[in-house]
N, C-alpha and C positions, 0 to 999 in steps of 0.2 A: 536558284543558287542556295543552296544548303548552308548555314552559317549556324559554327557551333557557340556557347557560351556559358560563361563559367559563373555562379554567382558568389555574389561577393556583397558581404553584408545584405543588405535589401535589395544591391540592385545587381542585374546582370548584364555582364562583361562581355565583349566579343572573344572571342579564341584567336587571337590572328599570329601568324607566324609569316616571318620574312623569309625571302629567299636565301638558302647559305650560298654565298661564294667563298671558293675558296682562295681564287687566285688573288696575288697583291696588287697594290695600287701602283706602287714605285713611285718613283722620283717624279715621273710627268704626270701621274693619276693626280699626287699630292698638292702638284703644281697650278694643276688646273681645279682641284677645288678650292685652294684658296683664291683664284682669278673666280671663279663661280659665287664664291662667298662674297668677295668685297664688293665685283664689279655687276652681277646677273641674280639679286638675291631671289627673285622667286623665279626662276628656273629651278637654283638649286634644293628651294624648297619642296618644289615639284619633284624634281630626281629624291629627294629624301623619304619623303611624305608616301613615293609611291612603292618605295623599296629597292629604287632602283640605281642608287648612286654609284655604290658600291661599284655593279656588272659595268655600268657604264666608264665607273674610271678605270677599270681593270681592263675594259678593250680597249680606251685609248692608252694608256699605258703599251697597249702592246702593237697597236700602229704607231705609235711614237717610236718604240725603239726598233721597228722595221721599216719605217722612214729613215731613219739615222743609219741603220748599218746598210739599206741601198742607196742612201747619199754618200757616205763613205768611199764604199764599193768603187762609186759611177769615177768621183773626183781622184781615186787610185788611179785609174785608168788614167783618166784626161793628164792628170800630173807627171805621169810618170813612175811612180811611186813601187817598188815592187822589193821582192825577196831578196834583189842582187844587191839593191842600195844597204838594207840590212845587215848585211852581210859584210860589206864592203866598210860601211861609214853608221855605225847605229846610230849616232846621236843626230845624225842629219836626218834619219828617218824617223826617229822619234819626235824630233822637231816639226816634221809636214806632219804626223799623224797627228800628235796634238792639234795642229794648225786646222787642219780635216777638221776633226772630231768636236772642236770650236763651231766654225762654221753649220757644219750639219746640225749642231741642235740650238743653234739661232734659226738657220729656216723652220727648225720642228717648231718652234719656241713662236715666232710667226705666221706658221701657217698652224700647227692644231691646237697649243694651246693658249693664247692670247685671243683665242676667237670668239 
C-alpha cells in the first residue's frame, strides 16, 4: 500500500483524505448519532475514526424514511384511509394521517434508531 506524505516542519505527515458523501444525514441520521454519542461511545468512535459515520448515517437515514413511508402505506390500507375520505371530510383525514405518521416513526424510532 502506497501512502503519500507531506512534510511538515521536521516531521512527516500522512496524506489522508476521507471519503466525500454527499447525501444528508436527516432527522434520523442526526437522531441516531446522538443515541451513538451518548449511549455506544466507541462504536461511534469507530464509525468516525474510520471515516465512515457520515455513509452510514446517510443509509440509515434512508431506510428510516422507507420504513416510515411503507408503514404508512401498509396502515392506509388496514384503516381505511383513502382519497374519498379526503375529499369528503379533510380534517378527518388529516387527523388519521397525522395519527399514522405518529405511529410509524415510533416503530422507526424503536426498531432502527434506539438500537
Amino acid at each position: 500500500m502506497k501512502m503519500d506524505y507531506m512534510p511538515v516542519g521536521d516531521y512527516c505527515i500522512p496524506n489522508l483524505e476521507l471519503p466525500q458523501e454527499s447525501r444528508p444525514i436527516g432527522k434520523w441520521g442526526r437522531m441516531h448519532r446522538r443515541y451513538l454519542e451518548t449511549y455506544h461511545p466507541i462504536r461511534f468512535n469507530q464509525l468516525v475514526l474510520s471515516g465512515t459515520l457520515w455513509t452510514y448515517l446517510a443509509d440509515l437515514n434512508e431506510q428510516a424514511q422507507a420504513r416510515i413511508e411503507t408503514l404508512i402505506e401498509k396502515m392506509k390500507t388496514a384503516e381505511g384511509v383513502t382519497e374519498s375520505l379526503k375529499a369528503v371530510d379533510p380534517m378527518a383525514w388529516v387527523q388519521r394521517m397525522n395519527s399514522m405518521r405518529a405511529r410509524a416513526e415510533e416503530i422507526v424510532r424503536d426498531e432502527l434508531i434506539f438500537v
